[in-house]
Backbone bond lengths (Angstrom), bond angles and torsions (degrees), N, CA, C in turn:
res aa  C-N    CA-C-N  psi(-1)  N-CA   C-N-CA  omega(-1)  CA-C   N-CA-C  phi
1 X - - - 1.440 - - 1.535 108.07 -
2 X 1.601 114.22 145.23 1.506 94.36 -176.39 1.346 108.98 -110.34
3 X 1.374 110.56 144.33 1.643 133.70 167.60 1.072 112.27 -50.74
4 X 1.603 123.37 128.99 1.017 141.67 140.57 1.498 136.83 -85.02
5 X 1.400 123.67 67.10 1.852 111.31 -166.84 1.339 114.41 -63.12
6 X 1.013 112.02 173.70 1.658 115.57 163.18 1.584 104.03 -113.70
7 X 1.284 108.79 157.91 1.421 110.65 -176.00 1.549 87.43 -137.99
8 X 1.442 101.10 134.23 1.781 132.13 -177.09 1.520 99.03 -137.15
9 X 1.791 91.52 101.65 1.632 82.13 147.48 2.117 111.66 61.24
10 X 1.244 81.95 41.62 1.885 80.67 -176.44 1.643 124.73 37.81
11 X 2.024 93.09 38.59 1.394 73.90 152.43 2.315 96.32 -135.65
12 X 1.090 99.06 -178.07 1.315 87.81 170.92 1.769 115.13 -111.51
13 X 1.214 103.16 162.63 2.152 90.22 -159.59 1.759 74.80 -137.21
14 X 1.555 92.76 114.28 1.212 113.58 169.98 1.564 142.36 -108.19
15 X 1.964 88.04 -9.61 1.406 107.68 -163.18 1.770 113.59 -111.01
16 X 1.335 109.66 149.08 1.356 96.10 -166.98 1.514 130.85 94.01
17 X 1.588 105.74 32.70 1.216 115.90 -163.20 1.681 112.45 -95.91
18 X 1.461 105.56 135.56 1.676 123.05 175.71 1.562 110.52 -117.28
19 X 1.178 101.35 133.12 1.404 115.95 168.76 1.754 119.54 -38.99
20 X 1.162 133.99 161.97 1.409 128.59 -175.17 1.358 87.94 -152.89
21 X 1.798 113.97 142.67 1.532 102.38 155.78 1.387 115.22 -109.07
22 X 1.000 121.25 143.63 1.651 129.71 164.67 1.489 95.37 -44.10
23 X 1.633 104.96 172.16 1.164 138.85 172.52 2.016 105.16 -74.99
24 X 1.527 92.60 122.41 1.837 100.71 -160.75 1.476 131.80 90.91
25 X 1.396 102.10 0.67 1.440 108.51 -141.81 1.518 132.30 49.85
26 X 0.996 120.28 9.26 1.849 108.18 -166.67 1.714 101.62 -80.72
27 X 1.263 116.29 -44.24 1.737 109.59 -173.14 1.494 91.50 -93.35
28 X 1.426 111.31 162.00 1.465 135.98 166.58 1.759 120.55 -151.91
29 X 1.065 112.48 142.78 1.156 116.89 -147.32 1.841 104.75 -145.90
30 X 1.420 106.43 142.65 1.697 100.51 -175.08 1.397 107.55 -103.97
31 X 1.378 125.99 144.20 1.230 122.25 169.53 1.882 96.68 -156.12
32 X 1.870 105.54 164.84 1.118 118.90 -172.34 1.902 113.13 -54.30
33 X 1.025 128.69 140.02 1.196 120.79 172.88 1.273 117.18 -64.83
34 X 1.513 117.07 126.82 1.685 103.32 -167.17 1.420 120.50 -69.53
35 X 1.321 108.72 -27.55 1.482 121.33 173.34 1.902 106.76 -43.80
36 X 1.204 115.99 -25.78 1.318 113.76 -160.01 1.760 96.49 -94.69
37 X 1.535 121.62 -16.19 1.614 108.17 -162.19 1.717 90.75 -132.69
38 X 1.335 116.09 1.65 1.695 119.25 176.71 1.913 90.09 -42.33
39 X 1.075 96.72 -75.72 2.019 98.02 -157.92 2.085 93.24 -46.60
40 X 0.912 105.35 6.54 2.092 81.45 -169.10 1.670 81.30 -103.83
41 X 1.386 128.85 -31.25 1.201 128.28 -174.72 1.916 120.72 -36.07
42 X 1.387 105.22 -56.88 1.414 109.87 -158.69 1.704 93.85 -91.76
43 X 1.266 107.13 134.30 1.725 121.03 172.34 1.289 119.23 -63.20
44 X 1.993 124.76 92.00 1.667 98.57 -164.93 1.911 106.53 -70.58
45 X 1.168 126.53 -2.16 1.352 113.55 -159.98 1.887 88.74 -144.65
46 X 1.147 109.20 104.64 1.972 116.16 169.28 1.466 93.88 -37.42
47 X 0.865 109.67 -77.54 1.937 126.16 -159.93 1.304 106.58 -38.14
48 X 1.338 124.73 -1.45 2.076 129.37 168.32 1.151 89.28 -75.15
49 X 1.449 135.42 -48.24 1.591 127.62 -153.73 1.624 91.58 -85.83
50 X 1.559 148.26 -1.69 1.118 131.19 166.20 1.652 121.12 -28.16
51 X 1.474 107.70 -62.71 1.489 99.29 -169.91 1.865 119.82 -68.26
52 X 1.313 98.02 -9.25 2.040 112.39 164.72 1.634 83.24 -39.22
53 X 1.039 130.85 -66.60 1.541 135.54 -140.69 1.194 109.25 -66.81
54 X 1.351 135.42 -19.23 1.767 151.32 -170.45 1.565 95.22 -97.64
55 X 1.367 132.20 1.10 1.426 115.12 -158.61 2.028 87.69 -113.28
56 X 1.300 105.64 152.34 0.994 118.53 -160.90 1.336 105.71 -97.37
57 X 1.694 125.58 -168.51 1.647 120.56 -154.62 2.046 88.57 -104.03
58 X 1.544 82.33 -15.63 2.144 96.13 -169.51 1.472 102.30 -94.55
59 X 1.419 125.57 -5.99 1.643 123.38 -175.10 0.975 75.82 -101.48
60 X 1.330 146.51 -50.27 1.808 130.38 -137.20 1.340 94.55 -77.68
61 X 1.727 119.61 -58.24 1.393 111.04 172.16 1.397 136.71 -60.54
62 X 1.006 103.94 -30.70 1.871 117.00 165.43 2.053 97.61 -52.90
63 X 1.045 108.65 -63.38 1.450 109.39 -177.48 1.452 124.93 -31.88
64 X 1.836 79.56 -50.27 2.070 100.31 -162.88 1.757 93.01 -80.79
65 X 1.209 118.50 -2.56 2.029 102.86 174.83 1.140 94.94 -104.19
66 X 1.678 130.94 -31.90 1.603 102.03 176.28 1.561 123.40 -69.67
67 X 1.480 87.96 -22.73 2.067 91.71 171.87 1.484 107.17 -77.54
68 X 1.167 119.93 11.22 1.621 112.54 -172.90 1.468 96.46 -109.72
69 X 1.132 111.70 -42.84 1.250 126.96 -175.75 1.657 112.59 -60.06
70 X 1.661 120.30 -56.79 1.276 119.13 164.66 1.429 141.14 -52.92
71 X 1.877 93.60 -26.46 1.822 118.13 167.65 1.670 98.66 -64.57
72 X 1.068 89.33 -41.71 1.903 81.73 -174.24 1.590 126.13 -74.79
73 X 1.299 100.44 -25.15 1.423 109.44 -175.52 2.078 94.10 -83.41
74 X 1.197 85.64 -57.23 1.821 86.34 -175.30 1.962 101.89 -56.29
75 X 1.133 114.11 -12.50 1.832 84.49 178.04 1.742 100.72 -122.48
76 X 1.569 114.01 26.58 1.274 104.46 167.71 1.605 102.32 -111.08
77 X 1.377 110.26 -32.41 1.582 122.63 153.32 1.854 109.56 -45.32
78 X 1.061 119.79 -49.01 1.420 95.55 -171.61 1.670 106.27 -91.93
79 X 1.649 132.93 -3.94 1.315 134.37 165.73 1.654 105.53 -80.82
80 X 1.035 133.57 -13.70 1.111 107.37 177.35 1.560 113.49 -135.68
């Protein structure tokens, strides 16, 4: 079955996983129960995301292909 994590804040949340059904039921899919990562969701203090602001237009994209890259490996790893 394939994993769904959630990612908060650069970390990945792997634990605590509930079943989901696709649309029809035919696919199903695991991911963290939200009940368990709701409170990590909301930012109590803006000023954590300060250093977001130092990161460049070439880190952000450099970032978003290695996370593309690991989404892909982690859900061809759990299809086959």
């Amino acid at each position: 079955m394939i994993t769904a994590p959630a990612f908060i804040r650069g970390a990945l949340v792997t634990d605590h996983l509930i079943a989901f059904g696709g649309r029809g039921g035919e696919a199903e899919f695991l991911a963290p129960d939200p009940m368990t990562i709701v409170e990590r969701l909301p930012l109590r203090d803006p000023s954590a995301l300060r250093d977001l602001y130092t990161l460049t237009f070439d880190e952000i994209v450099d970032y978003l292909a290695e996370l593309g890259k690991s989404l892909t490996h982690n859900v061809l790893s759990a299809i086959s």
